[in-house]
N, C-alpha and C positions, 0 to 999 in steps of 0.2 A: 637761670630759671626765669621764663618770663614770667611779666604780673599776671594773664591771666590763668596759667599752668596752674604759678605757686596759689592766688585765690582760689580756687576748684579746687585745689588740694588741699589747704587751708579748711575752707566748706567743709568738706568730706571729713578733715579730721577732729571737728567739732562736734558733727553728728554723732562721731563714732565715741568722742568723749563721754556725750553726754548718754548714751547707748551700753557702751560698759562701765559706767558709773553705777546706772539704773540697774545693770543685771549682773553687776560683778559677785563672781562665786567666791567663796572664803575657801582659799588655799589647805590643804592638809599641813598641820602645824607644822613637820617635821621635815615639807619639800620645799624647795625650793623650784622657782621654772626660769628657764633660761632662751628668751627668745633669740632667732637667726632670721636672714633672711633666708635662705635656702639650705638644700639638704645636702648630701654628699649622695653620691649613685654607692659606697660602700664601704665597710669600716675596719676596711684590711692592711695596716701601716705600708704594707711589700708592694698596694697596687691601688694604690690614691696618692694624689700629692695635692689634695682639693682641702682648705682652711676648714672644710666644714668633716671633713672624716679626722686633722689632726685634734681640735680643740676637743672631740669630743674623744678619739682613743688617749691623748695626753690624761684622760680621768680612767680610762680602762687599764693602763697598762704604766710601767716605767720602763727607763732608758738610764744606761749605765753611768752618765753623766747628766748634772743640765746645767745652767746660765744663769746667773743671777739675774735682777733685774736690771744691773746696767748693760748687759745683750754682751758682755765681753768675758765675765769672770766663770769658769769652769767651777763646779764645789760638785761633790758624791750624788751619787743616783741607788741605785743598784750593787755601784762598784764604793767599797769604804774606802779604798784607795789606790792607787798605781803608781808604776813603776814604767821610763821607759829609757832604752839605751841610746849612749851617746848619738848614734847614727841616725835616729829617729824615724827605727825600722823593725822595731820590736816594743809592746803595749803590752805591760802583764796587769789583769786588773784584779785583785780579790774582794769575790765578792758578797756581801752579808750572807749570813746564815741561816737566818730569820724570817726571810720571804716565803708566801705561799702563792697558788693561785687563789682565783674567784673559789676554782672548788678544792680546796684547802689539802690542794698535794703541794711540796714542797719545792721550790723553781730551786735549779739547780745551775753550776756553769754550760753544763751542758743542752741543758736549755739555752740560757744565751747563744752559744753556738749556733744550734738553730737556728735560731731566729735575725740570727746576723749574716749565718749562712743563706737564709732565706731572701735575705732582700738582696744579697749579691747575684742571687741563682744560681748559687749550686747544691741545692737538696733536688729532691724529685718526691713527684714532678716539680718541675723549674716553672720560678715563677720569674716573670723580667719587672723589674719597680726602673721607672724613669728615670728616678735618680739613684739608683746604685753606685753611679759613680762619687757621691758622695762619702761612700766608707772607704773610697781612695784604690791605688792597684794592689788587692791584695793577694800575698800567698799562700795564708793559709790563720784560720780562727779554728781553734781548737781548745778543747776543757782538758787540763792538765792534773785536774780532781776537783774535786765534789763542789768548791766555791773559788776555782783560778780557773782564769782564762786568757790565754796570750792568741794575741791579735798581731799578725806579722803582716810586714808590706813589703813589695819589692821596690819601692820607690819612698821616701818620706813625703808624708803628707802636711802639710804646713797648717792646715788647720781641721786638723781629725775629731782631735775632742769635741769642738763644738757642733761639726757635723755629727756626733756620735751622742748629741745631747737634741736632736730631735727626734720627732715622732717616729720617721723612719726605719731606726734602729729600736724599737720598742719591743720588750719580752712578750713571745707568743707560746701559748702552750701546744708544743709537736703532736698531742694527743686529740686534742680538739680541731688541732689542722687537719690530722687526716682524716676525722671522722664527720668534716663538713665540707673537704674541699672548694670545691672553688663557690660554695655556699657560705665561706670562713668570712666572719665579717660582714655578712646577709644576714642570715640564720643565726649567728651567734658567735661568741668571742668569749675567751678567757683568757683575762691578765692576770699583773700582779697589780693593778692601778689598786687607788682608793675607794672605786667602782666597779660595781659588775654588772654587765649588759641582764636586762631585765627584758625590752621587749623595744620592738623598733617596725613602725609603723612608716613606712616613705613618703616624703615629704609633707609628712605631719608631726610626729613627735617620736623621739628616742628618750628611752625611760632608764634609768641607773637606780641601783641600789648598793648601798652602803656595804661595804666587804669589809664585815668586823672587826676580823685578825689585823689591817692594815696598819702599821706600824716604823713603818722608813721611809717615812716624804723627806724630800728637800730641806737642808737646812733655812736655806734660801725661806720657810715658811715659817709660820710660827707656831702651827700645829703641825705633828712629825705622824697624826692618827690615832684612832682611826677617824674617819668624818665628824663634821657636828651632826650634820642634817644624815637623814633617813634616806631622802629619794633625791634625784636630780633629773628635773623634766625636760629635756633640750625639747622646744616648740616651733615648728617652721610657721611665721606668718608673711609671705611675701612681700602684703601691702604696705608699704612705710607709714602711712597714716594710721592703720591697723597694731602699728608696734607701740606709735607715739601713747595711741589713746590706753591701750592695753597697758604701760606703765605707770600713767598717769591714776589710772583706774583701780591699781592694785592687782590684777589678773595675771601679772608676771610679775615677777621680781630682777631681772638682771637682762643687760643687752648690751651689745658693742658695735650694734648696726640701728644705731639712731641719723637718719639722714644732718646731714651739718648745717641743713638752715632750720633746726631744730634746737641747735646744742645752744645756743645763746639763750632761748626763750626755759629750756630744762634748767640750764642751770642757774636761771631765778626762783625754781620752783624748791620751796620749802619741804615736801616731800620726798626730793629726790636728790641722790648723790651724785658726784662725778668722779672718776679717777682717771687719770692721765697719763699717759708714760714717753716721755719724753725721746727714751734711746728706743727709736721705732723707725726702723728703713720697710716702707709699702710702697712699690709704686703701682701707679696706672699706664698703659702704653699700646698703644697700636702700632700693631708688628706688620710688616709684609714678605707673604710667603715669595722669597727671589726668584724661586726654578718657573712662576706663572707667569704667563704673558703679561705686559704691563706693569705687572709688580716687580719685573726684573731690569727694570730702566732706573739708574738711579734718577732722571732727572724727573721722573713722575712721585718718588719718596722724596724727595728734597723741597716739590711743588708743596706736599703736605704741609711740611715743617713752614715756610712760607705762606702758605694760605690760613693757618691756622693761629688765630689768636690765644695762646695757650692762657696769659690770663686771666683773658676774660673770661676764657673757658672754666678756668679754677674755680672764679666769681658763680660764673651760673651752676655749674653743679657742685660744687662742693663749699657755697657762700663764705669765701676764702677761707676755711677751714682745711686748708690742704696749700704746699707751696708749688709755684710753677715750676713742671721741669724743664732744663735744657739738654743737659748731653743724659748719657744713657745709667749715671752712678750718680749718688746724693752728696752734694760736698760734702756733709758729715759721718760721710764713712769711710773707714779702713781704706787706703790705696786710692781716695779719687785724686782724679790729675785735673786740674784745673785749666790747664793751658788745650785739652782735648776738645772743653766747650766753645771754644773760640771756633772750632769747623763748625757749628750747627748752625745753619741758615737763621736769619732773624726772620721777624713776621713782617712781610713785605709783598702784598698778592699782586701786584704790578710787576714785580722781580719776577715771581713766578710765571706769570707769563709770558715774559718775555724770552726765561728761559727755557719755556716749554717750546715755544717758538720756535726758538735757536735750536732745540732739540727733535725737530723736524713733526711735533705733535700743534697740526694746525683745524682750528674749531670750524668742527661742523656747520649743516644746514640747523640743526639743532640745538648750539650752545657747547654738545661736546664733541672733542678733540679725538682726531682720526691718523693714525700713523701708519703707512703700508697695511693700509684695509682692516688695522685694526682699532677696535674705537677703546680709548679711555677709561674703560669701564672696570669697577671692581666691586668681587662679592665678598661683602666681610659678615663672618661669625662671630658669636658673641654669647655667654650666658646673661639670658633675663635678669637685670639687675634693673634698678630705677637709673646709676649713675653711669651704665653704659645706654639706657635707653636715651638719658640725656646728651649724655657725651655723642653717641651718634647722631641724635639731630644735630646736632651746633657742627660737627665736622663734615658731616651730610652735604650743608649747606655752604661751610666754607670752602670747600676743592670745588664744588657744582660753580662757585663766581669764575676759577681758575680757569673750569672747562673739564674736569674730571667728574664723573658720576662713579658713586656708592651706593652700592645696595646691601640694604644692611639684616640679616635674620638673624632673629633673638631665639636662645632655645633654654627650654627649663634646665636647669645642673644638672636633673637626673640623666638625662640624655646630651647634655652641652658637651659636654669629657668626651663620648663618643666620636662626637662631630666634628668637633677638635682637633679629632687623630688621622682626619682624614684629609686627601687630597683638593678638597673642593670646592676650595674658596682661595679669597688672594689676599684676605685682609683680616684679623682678628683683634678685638680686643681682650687684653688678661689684666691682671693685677697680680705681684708677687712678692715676698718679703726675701729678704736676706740681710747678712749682718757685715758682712764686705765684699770689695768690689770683686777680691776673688770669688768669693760664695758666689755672688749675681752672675758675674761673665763665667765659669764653669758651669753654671745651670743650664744657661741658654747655647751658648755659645760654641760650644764643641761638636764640631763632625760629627760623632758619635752617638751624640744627642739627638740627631733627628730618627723618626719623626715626632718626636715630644721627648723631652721639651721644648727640644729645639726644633719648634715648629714652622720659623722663617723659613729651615734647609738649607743655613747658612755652612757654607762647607770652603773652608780657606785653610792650606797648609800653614800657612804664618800663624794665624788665628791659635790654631791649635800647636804650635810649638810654642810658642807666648804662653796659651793656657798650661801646659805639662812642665815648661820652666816655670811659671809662679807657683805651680801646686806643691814642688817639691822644692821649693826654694828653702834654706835653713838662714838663707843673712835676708832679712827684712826687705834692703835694699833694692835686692834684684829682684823680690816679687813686685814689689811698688812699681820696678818701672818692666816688668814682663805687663802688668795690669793698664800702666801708662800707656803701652804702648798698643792695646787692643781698643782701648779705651777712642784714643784720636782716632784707629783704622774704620770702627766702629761709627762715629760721630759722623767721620766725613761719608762715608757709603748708604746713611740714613736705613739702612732695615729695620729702625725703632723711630716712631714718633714716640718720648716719653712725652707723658701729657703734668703728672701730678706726683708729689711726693704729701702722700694721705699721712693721719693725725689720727693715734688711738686711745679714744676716750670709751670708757665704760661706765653707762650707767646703772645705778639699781635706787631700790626704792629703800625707806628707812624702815622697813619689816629685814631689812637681813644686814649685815656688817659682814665685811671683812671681804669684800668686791673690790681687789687690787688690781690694778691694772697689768699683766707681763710683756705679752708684745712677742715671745719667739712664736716663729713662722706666722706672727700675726694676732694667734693665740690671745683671748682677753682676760679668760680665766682659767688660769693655769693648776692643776688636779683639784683645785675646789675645797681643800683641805682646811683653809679657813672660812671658809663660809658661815655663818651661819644664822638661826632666826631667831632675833630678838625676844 
């Protein structure tokens, strides 16, 4: 962050302090608000994979399993408990009795089906979720009476459960699906969450109300239902400054997008809480699409990795509240290979162009570098975020020394997903959670995946028999090094600059207890069930 950026911004968030101090409204007892910085484009589990449609359907709906807080341990959802066979090709799960919807019809196994049917695509109409492939290859989810359901694979999947403890797999009611189609999740939603969709304004606020009969949270919680609080106000305010002062002010009560050269100065502040969570894999990264011109060189992804001071980068937007990455997995998770990071270029922009040099990319009349008539140049996408607007200056500037030009368009969420899916750029920045290295490299990595997630277009037969040996590996062993071994191919071909491995703190104000920090898929407040106001 430079000093004059952070001063104006500073300025600004003073005003605004003293602004919603002066005119801060008194809260309805009984709600709670919950600021973001942005919205999700819709709140359909089967056709988002955006942090802002799970955190909020995780309060709409459950899922057969979930995750404790240390991101590893599986405990009941849905399902009171299961059963699976030696071969680990067959899931029976039974499941509670006691569940209803929002409108107070009875969720059934058959229901689950559905709804797990659905994010695979095959109900009708078929719907495609990006990551379907997370409920693994399967052959067949079928209700075998009123609260059993067997879940068969044709392949074992090595970690199903806790894919099957996000959002993804969330109970949807089949009768509301049809009668809102592809308005489900727009228009309206019924789960079994601890919430029910009340009313949902774009990129301004999504409104919940408390679904009384709720009565089977998570052990993992310490209220099991129904809610403390009445309402839950998800509030989109884009401006960081705008959130700071708004917490500060008492205007909001809870957030988990407080900018981090913020988090030092809150968590002096007597009014306000922190919660932490430790076992948290986010990262940050600039992908490059392979199949476009220039982004299909590695020696211009590799200039990146060299030109860029990662971090310092960390320093300016993230006021080291975040650690620098190197290879493309977090050494604290599941299956990283350590000896992978030893291929990723250090920061050396002299190297760079030397090797760009050698790589037949010689600088223009201009500054930028021209190779068989093509120049240098690349257009990256991005949603409007403060830390990617940051992150693109400072990366902007660093390949522009090398002799590479970026141009960089920011688009709001509601339309960023769109833009995303498309062929028209060579450069993007995302950010994305998972809980190992299998989860991360089967999300992105797979053939199959493109064109989202796997939005590089990375397409390698190796790649992908690595990935389908780890997924169905049963000895530990061979997945670690199916994961190793994607891991170095990965590292050395550079189609990821990771930049940042992000830190999830939540804050809220001392009007509400019970703001725990969780951390899956990112998730800060997980179904909201202990909430409540003092």
């Amino acid at each position: 962050m430079t000093t004059s950026w952070k001063r104006a911004w500073l300025g600004g968030l003073a005003a605004l302090a003293l602004a919603g101090t002066a005119a801060a409204q008194t809260q309805p007892r009984n709600q709670i608000t919950i600021m973001r910085e942005i919205d999700s484009d819709r709140y359909d589990p089967h056709r988002s994979t955006a942090l802002a449609a799970g955190e909020v359907i995780s309060m709409l709906s459950d899922t057969l399993v979930n995750l404790d807080f240390d991101m590893r341990t599986v405990v009941p959802g849905l399902a009171e408990r299961w059963e699976v066979t030696p071969d680990g090709l067959t899931y029976t799960f039974h499941l509670r009795s006691d569940v209803t919807f929002c409108d107070g019809k009875p969720f059934t196994a058959a229901d689950m089906a559905f709804s797990l049917n659905r994010w695979i695509g095959r109900t009708t109409p078929r719907v495609t979720s990006p990551v379907a492939w997370r409920a693994g290859d399967v052959k067949e989810i079928r209700a075998t009476g009123p609260h059993t359901l067997v879940y068969e694979l044709n392949r074992p999947h090595s970690e199903l459960l806790p894919n099957l403890a996000l959002f993804f797999g969330a109970a949807v009611d089949p009768a509301t699906v049809e009668r809102l189609g592809d308005n489900f999740g727009v228009q309206g939603f019924n789960g079994t969450g601890p919430f029910c969709w009340a009313s949902w304004t774009p990129r301004n606020e999504m409104v919940l109300t408390r679904h009384p009969n709720y009565r089977w949270g998570p052990p993992i919680l310490q209220n099991r239902g129904p809610a403390h609080v009445e309402r839950i106000v998800w509030r989109v305010i884009p401006e960081a400054a705008a959130r700071v002062a708004a917490l500060q002010a008492g205007q909001a009560d809870i957030t988990q997008y407080i900018p981090e050269a913020f988090w030092d100065t809150l968590r002096r502040v007597p009014t306000i809480q922190v919660s932490d969570q430790p076992n948290y894999f986010w990262d940050h990264y600039l992908g490059f699409k392979v199949t476009r011109p220039v982004a299909n060189d590695v020696a211009i992804r590799r200039a990146f990795h060299m030109a860029v001071d990662r971090p310092a980068l960390v320093r300016a937007v993230w006021s080291g509240h975040a650690t620098p990455a190197r290879g493309i997995i977090n050494p604290r998770a599941l299956d990283y290979d350590p000896e992978s990071d030893r291929l990723v270029p250090d920061y050396n922009p002299d190297a760079a162009r030397r090797m760009l040099d050698e790589a037949g990319w010689r600088v223009g009349p201009d500054g930028i570098r021209v190779k068989d008539g093509q120049r240098a140049t690349l257009t990256l996408f991005a949603i409007n975020t403060l830390s990617n607007q940051r992150m693109g200056e400072i990366i902007q500037q660093a390949v522009r020394q090398v002799g590479i030009e970026l141009r960089i368009q920011l688009f709001d969420a509601t339309v960023a997903w769109g833009r995303l899916a498309t062929q028209d750029y060579d450069v993007l920045f995302l950010s994305y959670p998972y809980i190992s290295a299998n989860d991360a490299l089967n999300l992105y990595w797979h053939s199959r995946n493109r064109p989202t997630p796997n939005r590089m277009n990375w397409a390698d037969p190796q790649t992908d028999a690595w990935l389908e040996e780890g997924r169905s590996a049963i000895d530990p062993a061979v997945r670690a090094r199916a994961m190793a071994n994607i891991q170095r191919q990965l590292n050395e071909a550079a189609p990821w600059l990771n930049v940042a491995h992000t830190q999830l703190n939540v804050f809220s104000t001392r009007r509400v207890e019970g703001a725990r920090a969780h951390g899956i898929y990112g998730i800060g407040i997980f179904k909201g069930l202990d909430l409540r106001v003092r």
